[in-house]
Structures are given as structure tokens and as C-alpha cells.
C-alpha positions as CSV (number, residue, x, y, z in Angstrom):
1,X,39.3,-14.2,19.4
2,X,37.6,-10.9,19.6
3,X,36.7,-11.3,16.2
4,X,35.1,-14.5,16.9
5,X,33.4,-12.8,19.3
6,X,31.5,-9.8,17.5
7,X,30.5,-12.6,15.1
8,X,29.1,-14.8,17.2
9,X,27.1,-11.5,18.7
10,X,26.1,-10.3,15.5
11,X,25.1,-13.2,14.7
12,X,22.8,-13.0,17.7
13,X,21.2,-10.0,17.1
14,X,20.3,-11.0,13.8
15,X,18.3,-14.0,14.9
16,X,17.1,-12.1,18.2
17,X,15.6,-8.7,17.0
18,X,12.1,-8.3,17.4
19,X,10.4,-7.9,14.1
20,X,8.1,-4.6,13.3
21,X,5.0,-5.0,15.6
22,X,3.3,-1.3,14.3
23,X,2.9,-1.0,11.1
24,X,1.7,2.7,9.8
25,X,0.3,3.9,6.4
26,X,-1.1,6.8,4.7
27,X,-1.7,8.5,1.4
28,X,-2.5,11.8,-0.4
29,X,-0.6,14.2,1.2
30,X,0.1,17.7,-0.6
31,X,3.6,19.1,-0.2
32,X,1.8,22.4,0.0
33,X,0.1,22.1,3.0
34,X,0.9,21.3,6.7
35,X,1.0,17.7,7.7
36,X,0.2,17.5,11.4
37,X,-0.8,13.4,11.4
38,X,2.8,12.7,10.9
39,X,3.8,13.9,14.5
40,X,0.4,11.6,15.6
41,X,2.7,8.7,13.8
42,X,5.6,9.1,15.6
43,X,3.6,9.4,19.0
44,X,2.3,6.0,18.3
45,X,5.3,4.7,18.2
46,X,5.6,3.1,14.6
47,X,8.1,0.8,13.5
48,X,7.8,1.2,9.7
49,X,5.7,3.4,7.5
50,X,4.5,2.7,4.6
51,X,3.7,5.6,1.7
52,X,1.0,4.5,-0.4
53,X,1.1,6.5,-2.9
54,X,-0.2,10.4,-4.2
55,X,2.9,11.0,-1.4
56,X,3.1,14.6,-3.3
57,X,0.9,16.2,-6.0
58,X,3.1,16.3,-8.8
59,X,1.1,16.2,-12.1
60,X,3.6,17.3,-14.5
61,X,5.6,16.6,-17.4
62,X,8.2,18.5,-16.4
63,X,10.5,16.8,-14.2
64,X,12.3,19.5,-13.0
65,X,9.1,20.7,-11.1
66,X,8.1,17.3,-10.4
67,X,11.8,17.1,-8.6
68,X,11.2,20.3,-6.9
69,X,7.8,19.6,-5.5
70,X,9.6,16.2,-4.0
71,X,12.2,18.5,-2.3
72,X,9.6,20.4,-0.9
73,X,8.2,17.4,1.0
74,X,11.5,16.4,2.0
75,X,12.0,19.8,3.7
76,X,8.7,20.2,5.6
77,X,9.4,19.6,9.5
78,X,6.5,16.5,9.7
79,X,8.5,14.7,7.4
80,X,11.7,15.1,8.5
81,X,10.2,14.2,12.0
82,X,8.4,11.4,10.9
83,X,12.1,10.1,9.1
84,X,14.1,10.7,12.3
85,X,11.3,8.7,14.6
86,X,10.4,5.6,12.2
87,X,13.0,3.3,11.6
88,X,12.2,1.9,8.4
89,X,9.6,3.9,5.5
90,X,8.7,2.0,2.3
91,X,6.8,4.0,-0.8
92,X,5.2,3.5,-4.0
93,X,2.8,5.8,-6.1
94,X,-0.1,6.5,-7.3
95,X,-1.2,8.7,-10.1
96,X,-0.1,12.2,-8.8
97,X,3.4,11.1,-7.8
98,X,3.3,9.8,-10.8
99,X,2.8,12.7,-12.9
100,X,-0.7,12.3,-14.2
101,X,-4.0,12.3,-12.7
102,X,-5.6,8.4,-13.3
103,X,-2.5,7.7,-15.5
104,X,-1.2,4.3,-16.7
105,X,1.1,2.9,-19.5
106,X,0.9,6.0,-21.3
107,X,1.9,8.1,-19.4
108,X,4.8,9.3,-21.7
109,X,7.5,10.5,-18.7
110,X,7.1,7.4,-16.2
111,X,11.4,6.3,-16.6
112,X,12.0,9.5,-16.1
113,X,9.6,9.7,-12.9
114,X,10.9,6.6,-11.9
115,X,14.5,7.8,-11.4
116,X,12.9,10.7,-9.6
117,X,10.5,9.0,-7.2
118,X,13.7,6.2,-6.5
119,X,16.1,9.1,-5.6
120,X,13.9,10.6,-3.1
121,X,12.8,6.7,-1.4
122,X,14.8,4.6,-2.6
123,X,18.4,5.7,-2.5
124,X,21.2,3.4,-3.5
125,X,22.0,3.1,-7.2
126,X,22.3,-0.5,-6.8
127,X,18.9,-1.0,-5.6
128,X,17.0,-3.6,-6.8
129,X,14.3,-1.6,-8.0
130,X,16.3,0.7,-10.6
131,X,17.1,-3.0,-12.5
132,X,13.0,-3.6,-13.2
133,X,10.9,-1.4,-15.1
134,X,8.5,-0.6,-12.8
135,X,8.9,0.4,-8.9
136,X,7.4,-2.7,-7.5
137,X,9.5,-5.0,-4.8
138,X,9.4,-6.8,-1.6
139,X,10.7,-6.4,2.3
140,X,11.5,-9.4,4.4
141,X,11.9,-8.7,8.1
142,X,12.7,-12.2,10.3
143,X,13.2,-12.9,13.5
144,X,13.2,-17.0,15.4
145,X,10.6,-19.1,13.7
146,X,8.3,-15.9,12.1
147,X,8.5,-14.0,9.0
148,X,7.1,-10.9,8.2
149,X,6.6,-9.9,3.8
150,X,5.6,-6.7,2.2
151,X,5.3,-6.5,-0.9
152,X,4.8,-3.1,-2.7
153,X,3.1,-2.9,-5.8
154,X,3.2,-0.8,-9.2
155,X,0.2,0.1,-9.9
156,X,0.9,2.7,-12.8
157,X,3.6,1.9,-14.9
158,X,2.0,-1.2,-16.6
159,X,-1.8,-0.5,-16.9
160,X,-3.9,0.1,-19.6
161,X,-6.0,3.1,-20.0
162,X,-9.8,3.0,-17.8
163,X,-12.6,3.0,-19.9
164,X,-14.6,6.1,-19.9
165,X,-17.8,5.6,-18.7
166,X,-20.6,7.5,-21.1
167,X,-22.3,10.1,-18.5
168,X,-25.5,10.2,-20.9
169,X,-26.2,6.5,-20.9
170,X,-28.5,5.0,-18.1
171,X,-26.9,1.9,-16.6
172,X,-28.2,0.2,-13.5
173,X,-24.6,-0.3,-12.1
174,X,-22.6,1.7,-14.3
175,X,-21.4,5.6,-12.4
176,X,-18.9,8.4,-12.1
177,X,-15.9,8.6,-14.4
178,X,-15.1,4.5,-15.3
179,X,-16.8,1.5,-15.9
180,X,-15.2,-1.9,-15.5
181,X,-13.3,-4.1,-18.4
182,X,-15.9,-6.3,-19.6
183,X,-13.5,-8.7,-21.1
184,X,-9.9,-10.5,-20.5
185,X,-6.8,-9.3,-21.8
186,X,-6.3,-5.5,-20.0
187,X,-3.3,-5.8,-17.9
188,X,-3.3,-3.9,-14.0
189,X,0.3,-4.8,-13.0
190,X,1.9,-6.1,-16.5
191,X,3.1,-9.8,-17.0
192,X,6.7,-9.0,-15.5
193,X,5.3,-7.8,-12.5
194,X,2.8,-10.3,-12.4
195,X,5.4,-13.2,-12.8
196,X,7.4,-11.6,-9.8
197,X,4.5,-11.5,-7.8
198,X,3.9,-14.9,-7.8
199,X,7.9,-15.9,-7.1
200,X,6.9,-13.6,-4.0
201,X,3.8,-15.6,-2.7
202,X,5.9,-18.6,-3.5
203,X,8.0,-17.8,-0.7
204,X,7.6,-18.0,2.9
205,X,6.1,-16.0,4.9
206,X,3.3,-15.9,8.3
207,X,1.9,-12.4,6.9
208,X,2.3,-10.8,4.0
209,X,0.6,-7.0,3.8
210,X,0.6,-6.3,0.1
211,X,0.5,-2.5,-0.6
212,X,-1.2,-1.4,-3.5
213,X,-2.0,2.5,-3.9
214,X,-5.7,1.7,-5.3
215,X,-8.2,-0.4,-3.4
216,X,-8.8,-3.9,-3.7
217,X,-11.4,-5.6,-1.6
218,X,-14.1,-3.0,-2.1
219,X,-17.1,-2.9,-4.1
220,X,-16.9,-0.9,-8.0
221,X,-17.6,2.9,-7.4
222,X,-17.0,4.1,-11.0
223,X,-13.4,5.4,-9.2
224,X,-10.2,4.2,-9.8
225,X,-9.7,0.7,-8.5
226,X,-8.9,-2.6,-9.1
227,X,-12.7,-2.9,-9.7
228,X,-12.2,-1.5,-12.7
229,X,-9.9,-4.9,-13.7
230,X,-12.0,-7.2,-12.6
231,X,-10.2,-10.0,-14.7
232,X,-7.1,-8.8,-13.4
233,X,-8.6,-8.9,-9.4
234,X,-9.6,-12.3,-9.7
235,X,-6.1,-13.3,-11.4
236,X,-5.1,-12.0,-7.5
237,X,-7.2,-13.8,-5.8
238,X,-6.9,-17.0,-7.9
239,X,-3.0,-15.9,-7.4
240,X,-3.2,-16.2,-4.1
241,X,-5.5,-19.8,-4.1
242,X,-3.0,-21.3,-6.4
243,X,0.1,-20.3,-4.5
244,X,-1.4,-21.5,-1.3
245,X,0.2,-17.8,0.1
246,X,-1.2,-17.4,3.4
247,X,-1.6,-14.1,6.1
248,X,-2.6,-12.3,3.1
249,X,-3.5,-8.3,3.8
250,X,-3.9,-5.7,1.7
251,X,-3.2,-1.8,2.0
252,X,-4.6,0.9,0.2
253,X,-5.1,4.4,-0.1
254,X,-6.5,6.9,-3.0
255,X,-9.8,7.9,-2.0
256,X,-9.5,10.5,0.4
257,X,-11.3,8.9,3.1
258,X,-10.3,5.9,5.6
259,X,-12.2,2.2,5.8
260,X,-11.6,-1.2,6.2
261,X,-12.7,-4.0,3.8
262,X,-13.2,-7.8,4.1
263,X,-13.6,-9.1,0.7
264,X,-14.4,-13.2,1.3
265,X,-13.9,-16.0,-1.7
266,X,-14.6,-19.3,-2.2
267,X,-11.4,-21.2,-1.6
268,X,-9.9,-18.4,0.4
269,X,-9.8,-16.8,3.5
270,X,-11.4,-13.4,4.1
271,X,-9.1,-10.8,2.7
272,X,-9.2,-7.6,4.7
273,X,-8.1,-4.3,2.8
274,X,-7.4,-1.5,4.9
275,X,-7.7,2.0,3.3
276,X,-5.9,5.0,4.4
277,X,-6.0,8.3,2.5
278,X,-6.3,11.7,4.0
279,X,-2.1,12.6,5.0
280,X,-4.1,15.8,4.5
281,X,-6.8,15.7,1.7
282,X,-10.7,14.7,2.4
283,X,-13.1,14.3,0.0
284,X,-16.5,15.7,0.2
285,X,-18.6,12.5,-0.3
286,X,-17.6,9.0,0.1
287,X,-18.9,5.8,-1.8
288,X,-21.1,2.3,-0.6
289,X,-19.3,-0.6,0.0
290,X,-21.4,-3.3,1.0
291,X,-18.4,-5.4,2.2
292,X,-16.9,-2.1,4.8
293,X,-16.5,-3.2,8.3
294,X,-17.6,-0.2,10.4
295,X,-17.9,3.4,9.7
296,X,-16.1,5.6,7.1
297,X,-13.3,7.9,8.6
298,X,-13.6,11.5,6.5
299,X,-11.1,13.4,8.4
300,X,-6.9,13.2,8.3
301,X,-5.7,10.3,9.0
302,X,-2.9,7.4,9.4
303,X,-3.9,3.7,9.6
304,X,-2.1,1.3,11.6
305,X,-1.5,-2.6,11.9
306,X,-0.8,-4.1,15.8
307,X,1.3,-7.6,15.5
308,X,1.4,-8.9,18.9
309,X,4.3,-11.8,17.7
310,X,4.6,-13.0,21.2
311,X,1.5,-15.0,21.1
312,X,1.0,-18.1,19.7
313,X,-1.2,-17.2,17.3
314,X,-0.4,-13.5,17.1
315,X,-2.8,-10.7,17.5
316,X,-3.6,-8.5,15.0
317,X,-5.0,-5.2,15.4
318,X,-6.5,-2.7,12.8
319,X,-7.1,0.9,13.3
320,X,-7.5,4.2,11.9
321,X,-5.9,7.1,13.8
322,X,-7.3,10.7,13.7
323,X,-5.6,14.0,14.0
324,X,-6.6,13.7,18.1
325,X,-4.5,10.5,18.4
326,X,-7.3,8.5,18.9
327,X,-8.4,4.9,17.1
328,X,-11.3,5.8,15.1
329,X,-11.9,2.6,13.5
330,X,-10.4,-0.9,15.1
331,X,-11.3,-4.1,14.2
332,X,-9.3,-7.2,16.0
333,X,-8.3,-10.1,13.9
334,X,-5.7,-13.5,15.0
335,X,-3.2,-14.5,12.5
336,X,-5.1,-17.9,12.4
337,X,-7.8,-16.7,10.5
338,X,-5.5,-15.7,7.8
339,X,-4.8,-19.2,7.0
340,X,-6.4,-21.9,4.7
341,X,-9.0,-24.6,6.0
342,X,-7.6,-27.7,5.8
């Protein structure tokens, strides 16, 4: 009888928890220096956080420093406050964490990264993730009739080399270190990943935040991006068309400065790409992007996503958080327009 009666209990907790209503994330955050926005996380009350990547400043081929510069993050007191406050805190990398600044495929000590960067996030040697080649995989949080994806993205471990952009030749669009594939065939996330990613959409889900550690939805700045693909970015968005996924929002980080994006496409609903980077790294200039919502954020930063799931047709808020505590960017959105027209 009384075990009858834990079931039944469990049983109703599982159906009955509320699912993750503040969603943090932030990038590019030195293990060298102080971290003071993760205490401004943890005052805000998130639910998860989300690492998007350049989580330390590795940049190495030897892995016994790029382990030790991990264990230095994991003994600062932000992070270790930020992992006793926030229930749940997903990763991936980007280039640093990787071991190479703007490295892809070639990168000739990514398995051995790999086991590094799943030890310190990832845990379990039965995860999931150690059975792929890359890092990328997927969250499903549920509660009653709503369903809650994030998918986390590899963005390093299957894509080809940039293509150098020739600082002598005049080009009207053409500027800083890279200039875009001109034709098909360069991969961005590899065909494995790409095959998974698809399963992923195929599933269901009322919003889906997919985290990649380079921006998506913004215009080409010669910078690392998935401008840079532009074969591969439409592949996403036809993705996304063909699978009919719907609640669709990107995260980003990278660039050292905070922003958010709606990117719109024919067929599609607009697709809003929220970029936070500055854990505590700035940059001294920032790029145009003709499709930003709002200002630019320079300083340190978190971003944040609201889900008010007790609505209807939930609420959903988008801000970027400064080092005071306060929203220096919001833009207010309902799940509804996350959906296709019928």
C-alpha cells in the first residue's frame, strides 16, 4: 500500500511541476578574471542557464592546461554560486573552449577537448553526448499539456575552415577577417548533426530555443557567424519550413556585446536571435545589423527569457541584464507569433 502510494505521488509531481519560466544565458567569460553578473543571475531568480560557449579561454593544444584553466572556473566563488542557485545549467562551446581561436574541423585535439569540456558539464559516462562525435543534444522539460525543447548545437567540431577575406581587395560588401561561402557544399554543423537536428524539430514541442555559440539572425559582419554559411543558414531556415517546427528561438553569444535580432522569411515566422556575450569581456566597437531590435548593450551582461506558461498564449519576455540588475534591452513577444499562418 504505501508503495502504491509514493507512486501514485510521484507520479504526480511529474505531471504537476511547473516547467522553467526564466531562462538565463551568457558567453565569453575568462576564468582569469572576476565574474560579478553571475551573482546578478542568481538574484533574478533563474531556473536554468545556459553557457553558450567561450565559457573559459582555453586556446591550447595541451590538454592538461586546457583541463586546468576549466578547474579554475570551477573554483571561482560566482560559479560555484551561480551552480548552488540555478537548478539546471546546459553548455556548449565556442572556439576558445574549444582550444582554437575561430577553429573548426581541423582543429587537430577536438576528442580530446570533447572528453574535457563533457567532464566539467556534462558528467555521467553514460551520457548521451560521449556516444556522438560532436557535443550537440537536446533538453525536454514537460509539464500538463506544454512542452518546453532546447536544443544545443556544435558549432565547432564539424565545420569547415572560413575563407579569408583578402584585406587589399576593395569589395562593396566584403570586410574584417571572412567573407561568405559563395557556393554549396561547406558544411556548418556536419550531416550527422544535421540529420539529428531534424529528428529534433520532428518532435513536439510549444518552444524550442536553439542555442548556437555564433549568431544566426544577424546581418554578415566579416566575423564569425553563420553568415559566413549562408547555404548552410538557409538549409536552417528551410529546416525549420519543412519540418513545420514551431516556437522557434535562437540564442547566441560570441561577439562581446548583447542585441537582439528578428530575422523574417518568406514561409516562416519572424525568428528572433537573442545575443549575449560579455560574462566579462566587451569589445571596443560593435557592428550594423539592419535587422537589431533596439540598442546594442556594450557592457557585462546575462540575457534572459520570461515564459509566463499560465496564459493561454504564454508571454514571452526578452531582456538583457546589466551588472546594476537592471533590463537594458526588453522586447515582449506572445508564443502565438511563433507559430505558422495557416
Amino acid at each position: 500500500m504505501k508503495f502504491i502510494i509514493t507512486l501514485i505521488l510521484s507520479i504526480f509531481c511529474l505531471h504537476s511541476q511547473s516547467l522553467p519560466s526564466k531562462i538565463a544565458f551568457g558567453s565569453c567569460g575568462s576564468q582569469e578574471k572576476p565574474m560579478p553578473i553571475l551573482y546578478k543571475v542568481t538574484e533574478h531568480n533563474a531556473d536554468m542557464f545556459i553557457y553558450l560557449g567561450d565559457n573559459i579561454y582555453g586556446d591550447t593544444k595541451d590538454m592538461k592546461v586546457l583541463e586546468n584553466k576549466y578547474n579554475k572556473l570551477g573554483a571561482r566563488e560566482e560559479f560555484k554560486h551561480l551552480k548552488s542557485k540555478v537548478p539546471l545549467i546546459y553548455a556548449t562551446w565556442d572556439d576558445h573552449d574549444y582550444g582554437k581561436n575561430d577553429a573548426g574541423k581541423e582543429y587537430s585535439k577536438k576528442h580530446e577537448s570533447k572528453e574535457i569540456f563533457l567532464n566539467f558539464w556534462d558528467g555521467p559516462q553514460n551520457s548521451e553526448r560521449r556516444k556522438s562525435p560532436g557535443i550537440f543534444t537536446s533538453y525536454y522539460h514537460k509539464s500538463d499539456d506544454k512542452t518546453l525543447q532546447v536544443i544545443v548545437l556544435d558549432t565547432r567540431t564539424f565545420r569547415d575552415k572560413h575563407i579569408r577575406r583578402n584585406k587589399k581587395e576593395k569589395h562593396p560588401i566584403w570586410k574584417h577577417d571572412y567573407r561568405p561561402h559563395e557556393k554549396p557544399g561547406h558544411s556548418f554543423l556536419g550531416e550527422q548533426q544535421w540529420q539529428w537536428l531534424q529528428k529534433e524539430l520532428e518532435k513536439p514541442a510549444d518552444l524550442r530555443i536553439i542555442a548556437s555559440s555564433t549568431q544566426f539572425g544577424h546581418d554578415y559582419n566579416g566575423y564569425e557567424s553563420w553568415t559566413l554559411f549562408p547555404f548552410e543558414r538557409q538549409k536552417m531556415l528551410d529546416l525549420i519550413k519543412s519540418t513545420r517546427a514551431e516556437g522557434v528561438i535562437f540564442i547566441s553569444g560570441d561577439v562581446h556585446w548583447g542585441e537582439i535580432s528578428k530575422l523574417n522569411e518568406p514561409g516562416l515566422y519572424p525568428l528572433y536571435d537573442i545575443t549575449s556575450s560579455g560574462i566579462n569581456k566587451s569589445w571596443k566597437s560593435f557592428e550594423p545589423n539592419s535587422v537589431r531590435i533596439g540598442e546594442v548593450y556594450r557592457e557585462n551582461h546575462f540575457a534572459m527569457i520570461n515564459i509566463d506558461w499560465k496564459q493561454n498564449d504564454p508571454s514571452l519576455k526578452f531582456s538583457i541584464i546589466g551588472l546594476d540588475g537592471k533590463k537594458a534591452l526588453v522586447h515582449k513577444i506572445k508564443l502565438s507569433d511563433l507559430r505558422f499562418t495557416k
